[in-house]
C-alpha positions in Angstrom: -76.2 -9.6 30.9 -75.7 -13.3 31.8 -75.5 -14.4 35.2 -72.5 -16.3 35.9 -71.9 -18.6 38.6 -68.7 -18.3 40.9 -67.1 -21.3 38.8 -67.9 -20.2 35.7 -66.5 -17.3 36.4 -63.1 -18.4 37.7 -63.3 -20.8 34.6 -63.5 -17.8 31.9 -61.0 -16.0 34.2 -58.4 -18.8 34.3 -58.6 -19.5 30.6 -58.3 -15.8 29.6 -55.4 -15.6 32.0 -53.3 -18.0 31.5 -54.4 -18.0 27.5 -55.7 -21.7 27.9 -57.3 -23.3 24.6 -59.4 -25.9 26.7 -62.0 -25.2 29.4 -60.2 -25.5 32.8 -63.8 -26.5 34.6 -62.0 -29.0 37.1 -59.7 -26.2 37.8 -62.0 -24.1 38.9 -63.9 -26.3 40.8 -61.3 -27.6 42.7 -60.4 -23.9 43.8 -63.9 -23.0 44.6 -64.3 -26.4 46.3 -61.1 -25.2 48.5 -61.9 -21.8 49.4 -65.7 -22.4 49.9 -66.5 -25.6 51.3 -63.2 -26.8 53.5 -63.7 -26.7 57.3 -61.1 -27.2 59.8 -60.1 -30.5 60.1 -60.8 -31.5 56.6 -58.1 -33.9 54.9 -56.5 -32.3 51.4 -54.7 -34.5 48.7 -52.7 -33.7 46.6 -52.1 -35.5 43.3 -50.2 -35.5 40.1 -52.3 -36.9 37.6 -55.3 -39.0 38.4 -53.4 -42.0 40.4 -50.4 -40.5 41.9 -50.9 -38.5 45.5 -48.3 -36.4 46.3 -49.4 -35.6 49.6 -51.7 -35.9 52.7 -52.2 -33.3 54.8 -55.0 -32.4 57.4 
């Protein structure tokens, strides 16, 4: 059995979910990014796109 890391697997498990036919890798990064590496304090944005931020929030 191949080890998987915790992004790949919430890659395979969002495209298999959600019945994706492209590999969601910045998906999954950004929600292992969120749940494993934010602290207290830490500044989130949110964007639509790759130029527009929705919001700022800390």
């Amino acid at each position: 059995m191949e080890f998987l890391s915790c992004v790949q697997w919430m890659q395979l498990s969002f495209k298999e979910i959600y019945e994706l036919d492209y590999n969601p890798i910045n998906d999954a990064l950004a929600n292992h990014q969120f749940s494993n590496k934010m602290k207290i304090g830490d500044y989130i944005l949110i964007k639509r796109g790759t130029h527009h931020i929705m919001v700022t929030t800390k």
